[in-house]
C-alpha positions in Angstrom: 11.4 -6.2 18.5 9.3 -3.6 19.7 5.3 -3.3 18.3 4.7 -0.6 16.3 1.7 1.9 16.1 0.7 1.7 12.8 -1.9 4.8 11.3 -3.9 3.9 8.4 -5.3 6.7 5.8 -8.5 6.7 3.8 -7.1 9.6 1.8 -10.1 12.0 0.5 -9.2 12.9 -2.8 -8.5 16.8 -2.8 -8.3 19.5 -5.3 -5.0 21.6 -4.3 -3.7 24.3 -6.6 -0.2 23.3 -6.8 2.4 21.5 -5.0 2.0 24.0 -2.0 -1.4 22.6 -1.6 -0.9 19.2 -1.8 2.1 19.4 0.8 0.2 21.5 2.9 -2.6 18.5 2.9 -0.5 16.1 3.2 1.4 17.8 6.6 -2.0 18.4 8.4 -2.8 14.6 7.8 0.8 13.6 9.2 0.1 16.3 11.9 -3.2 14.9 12.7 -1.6 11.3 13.4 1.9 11.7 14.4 1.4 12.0 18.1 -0.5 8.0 17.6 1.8 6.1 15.3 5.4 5.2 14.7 4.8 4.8 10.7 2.0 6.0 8.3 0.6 4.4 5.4 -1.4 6.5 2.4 -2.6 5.5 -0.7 -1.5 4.9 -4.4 -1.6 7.9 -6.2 -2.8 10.5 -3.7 -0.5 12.5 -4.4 -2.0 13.0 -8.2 -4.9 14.8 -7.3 -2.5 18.0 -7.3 -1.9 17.7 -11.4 -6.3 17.5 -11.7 -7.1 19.1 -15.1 -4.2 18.5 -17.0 -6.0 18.3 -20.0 -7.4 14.7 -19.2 -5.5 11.9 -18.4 -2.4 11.8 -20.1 -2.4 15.4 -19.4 -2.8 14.9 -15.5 0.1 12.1 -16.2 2.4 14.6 -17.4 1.8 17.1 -14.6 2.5 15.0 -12.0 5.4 13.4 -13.7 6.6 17.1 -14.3 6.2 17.5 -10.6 7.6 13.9 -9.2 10.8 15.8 -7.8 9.0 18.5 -6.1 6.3 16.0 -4.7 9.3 13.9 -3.2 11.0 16.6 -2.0 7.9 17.7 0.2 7.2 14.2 1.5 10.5 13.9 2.8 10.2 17.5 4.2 7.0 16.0 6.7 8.9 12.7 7.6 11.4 14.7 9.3 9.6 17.5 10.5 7.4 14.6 12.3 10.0 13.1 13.1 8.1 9.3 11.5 8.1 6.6 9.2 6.3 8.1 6.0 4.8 5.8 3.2 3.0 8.4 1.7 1.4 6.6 -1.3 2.7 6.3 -4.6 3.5 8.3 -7.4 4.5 8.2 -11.4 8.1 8.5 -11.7 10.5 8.5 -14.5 12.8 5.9 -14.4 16.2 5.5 -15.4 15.6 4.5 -19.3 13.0 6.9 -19.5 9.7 4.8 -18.8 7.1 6.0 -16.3 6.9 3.7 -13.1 4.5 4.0 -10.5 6.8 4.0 -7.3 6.1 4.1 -3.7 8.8 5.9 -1.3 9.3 4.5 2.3 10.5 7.3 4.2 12.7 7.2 7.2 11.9 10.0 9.8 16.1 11.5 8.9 14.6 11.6 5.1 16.1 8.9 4.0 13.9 6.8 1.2 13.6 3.6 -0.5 11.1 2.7 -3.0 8.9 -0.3 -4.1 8.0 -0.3 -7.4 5.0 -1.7 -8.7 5.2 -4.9 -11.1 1.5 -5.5 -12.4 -0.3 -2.7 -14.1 -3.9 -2.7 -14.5 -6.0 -2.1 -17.7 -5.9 1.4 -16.6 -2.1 2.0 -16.3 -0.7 -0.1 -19.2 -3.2 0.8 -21.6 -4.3 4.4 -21.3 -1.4 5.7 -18.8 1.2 3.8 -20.6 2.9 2.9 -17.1 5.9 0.7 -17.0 6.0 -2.2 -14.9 9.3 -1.5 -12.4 11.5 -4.0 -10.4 10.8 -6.8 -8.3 9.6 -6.9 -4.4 12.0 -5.4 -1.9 12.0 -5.2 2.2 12.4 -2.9 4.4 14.4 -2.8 7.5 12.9 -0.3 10.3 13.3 -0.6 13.6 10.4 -3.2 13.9 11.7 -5.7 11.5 11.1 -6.0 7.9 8.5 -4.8 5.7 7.1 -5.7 2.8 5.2 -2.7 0.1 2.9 -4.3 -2.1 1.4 -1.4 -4.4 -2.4 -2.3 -4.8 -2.9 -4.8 -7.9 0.5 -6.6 -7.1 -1.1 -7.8 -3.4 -3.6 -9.4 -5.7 -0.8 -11.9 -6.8 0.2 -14.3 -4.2 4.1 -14.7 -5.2 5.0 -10.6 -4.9 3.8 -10.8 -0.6 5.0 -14.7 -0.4 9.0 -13.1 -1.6 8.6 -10.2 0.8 7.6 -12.4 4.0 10.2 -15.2 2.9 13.2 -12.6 3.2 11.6 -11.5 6.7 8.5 -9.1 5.8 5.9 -9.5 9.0 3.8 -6.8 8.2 2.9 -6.2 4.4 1.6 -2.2 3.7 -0.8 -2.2 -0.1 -1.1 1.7 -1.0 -4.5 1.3 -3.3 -6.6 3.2 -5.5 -9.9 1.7 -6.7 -12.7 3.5 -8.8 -15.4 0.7 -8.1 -16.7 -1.6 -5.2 -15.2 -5.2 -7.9 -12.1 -3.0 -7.8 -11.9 -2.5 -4.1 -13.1 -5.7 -3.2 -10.6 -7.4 -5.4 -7.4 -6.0 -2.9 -9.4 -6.0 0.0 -10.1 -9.9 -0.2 -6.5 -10.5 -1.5 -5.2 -8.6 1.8 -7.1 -10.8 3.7 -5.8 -14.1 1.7 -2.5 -12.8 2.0 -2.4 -12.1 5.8 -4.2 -15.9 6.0 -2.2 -18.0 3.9 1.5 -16.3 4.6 0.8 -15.7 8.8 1.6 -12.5 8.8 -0.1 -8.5 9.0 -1.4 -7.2 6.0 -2.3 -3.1 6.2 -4.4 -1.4 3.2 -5.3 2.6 2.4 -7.3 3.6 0.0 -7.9 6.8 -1.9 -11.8 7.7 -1.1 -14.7 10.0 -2.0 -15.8 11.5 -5.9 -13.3 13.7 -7.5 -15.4 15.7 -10.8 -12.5 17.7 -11.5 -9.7 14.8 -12.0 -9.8 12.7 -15.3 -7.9 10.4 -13.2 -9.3 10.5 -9.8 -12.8 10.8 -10.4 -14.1 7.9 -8.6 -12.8 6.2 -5.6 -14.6 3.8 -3.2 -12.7 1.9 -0.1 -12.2 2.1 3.5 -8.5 1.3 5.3 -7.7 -1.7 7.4 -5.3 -4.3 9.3 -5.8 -7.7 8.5 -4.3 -10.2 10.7 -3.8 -14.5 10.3 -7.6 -15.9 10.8 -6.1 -18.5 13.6 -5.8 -18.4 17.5 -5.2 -15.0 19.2 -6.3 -13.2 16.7 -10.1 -12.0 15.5 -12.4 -14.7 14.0 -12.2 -12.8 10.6 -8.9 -12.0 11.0 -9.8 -8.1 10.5 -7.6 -6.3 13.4 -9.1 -2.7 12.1 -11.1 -1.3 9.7 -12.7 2.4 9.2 -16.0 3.1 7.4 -16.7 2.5 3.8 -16.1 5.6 1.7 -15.2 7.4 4.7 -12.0 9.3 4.9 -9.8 9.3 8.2 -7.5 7.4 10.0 -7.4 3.8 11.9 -4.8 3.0 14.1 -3.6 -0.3 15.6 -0.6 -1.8 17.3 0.8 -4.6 16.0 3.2 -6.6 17.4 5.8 -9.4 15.5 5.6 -11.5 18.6 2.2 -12.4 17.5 3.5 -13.4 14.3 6.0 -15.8 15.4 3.7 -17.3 17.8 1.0 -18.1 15.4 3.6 -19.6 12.8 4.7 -21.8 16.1 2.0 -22.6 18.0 -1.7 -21.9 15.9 -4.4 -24.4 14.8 -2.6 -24.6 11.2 0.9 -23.6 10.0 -0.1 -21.6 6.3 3.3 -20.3 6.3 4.8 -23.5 7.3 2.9 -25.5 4.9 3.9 -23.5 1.9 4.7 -26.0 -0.9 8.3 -25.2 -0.8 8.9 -26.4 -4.6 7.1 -26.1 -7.9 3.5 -27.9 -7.8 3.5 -30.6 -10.2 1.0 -30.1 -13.0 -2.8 -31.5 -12.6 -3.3 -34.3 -14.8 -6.9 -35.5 -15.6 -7.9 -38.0 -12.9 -9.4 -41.2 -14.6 -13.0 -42.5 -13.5 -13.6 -46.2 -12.7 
């Protein structure tokens, strides 16, 4: 396999008037990158800025819900005009019984899509959005191998990346969205713990800067990254790439599976290895003497 150019985004949250705007942001971002990257990653829920002031939040839920198809639509549209790998963020979507999932499209640069849902909803989404959780982790075959799509508070449970990387997923990509430092801190360290313990190359892009007019939006804090194993070849921190906090933009890096299979062969520990391959028995109270 081939290494890919992988491009980052630290999305600054926008205000666009309709779905024209949004698109229209969203193509000079691809535009801006497409020349130094094979596939882009974009964060959870960018795409809802366009449905700010819908009557708060359940009114901004409904917008972009309203709009899902259109939204879609226009991602696809860049992928191909770009000719690139598109994981534009996520976005609420109805699903087939009705419920609203928050689903995030990998894009093919011919248009074609499949989607990760997301399984674990935050405080936020189950109890004010009333988001559904969807269906289980997925990979993705590109030309580079298999992905993995973790969507933001599902990389914060180890058993969602551990299914992805057992059917094949090198490189893990966490669309997030975070209104608070403990928020962003929470995926950020759970990137790095998942690129450490499963050997593999975990990407995250955040939604940054404030957002007054979004009920929704309003605060997001973050910067994007590459997280790599913490083992030979590879930084002592295991951080590959990594833009400023708050700041929005792009990092780039190149990644390559080689790496991959030669730190699960040959580095100073084998994480994905030593995996305890069957239930772990339960603790039971060890007895002083």
């Amino acid at each position: 396999m081939t290494a890919l150019r992988l491009g980052v985004l630290a999305w600054p949250v926008g205000n666009p008037r309709d779905v024209a705007g949004y698109a229209a942001r969203l193509e000079g971002f691809v535009a801006e990158a497409a020349g130094r990257a094979d596939l882009l990653l974009m964060p959870e829920y960018a795409s809802v800025e366009l449905a700010a002031g819908g009557a708060g939040e359940a009114g901004e839920l409904r917008a972009m819900v309203a709009e899902a198809p259109a939204v879609l639509e226009a991602m696809r549209g860049v992928a191909r005009r770009h000719g690139i790998w598109l994981l534009p963020g996520s976005l609420p979507m109805p699903g087939a019984d009705g419920r609203v999932l928050n689903r995030a499209p990998l894009i093919a640069p011919d248009g074609r899509l499949a989607f990760q849902d997301k399984m674990a909803m935050t405080r936020f989404e189950a109890e004010r959005w009333g988001i559904a959780p969807g269906a289980g982790p997925q990979v993705f075959d590109t030309p580079w191998g298999r992905l993995g799509v973790s969507i933001c508070y599902d990389a914060e449970f180890p058993k969602h990346v551990r299914t992805q990387v057992e059917a094949g997923a090198w490189l893990v990509l966490v669309p997030t969205c975070t209104d608070t430092m403990h928020g962003f801190n929470r995926v950020r360290f759970a990137c790095q713990a998942r690129a450490l313990e499963n050997q593999c190359f975990v990407a995250m892009a955040p939604t940054v800067g404030e957002a007054p007019w979004s009920a929704a939006l309003d605060v997001n804090r973050g910067f994007a990254a590459v997280f790599g194993p913490v083992d030979r070849g590879f930084p002592e921190d295991g951080v590959l790439a990594r833009g400023a906090l708050d700041a929005p933009g792009w990092v780039f890096c190149t990644l390559d599976p080689e790496r991959i299979a030669t730190v699960r062969r040959e580095g100073a520990v084998l994480n994905h290895r030593d995996w305890p391959a069957g239930p772990v028995e339960r603790p039971r109270p060890a007895v002083f003497a």
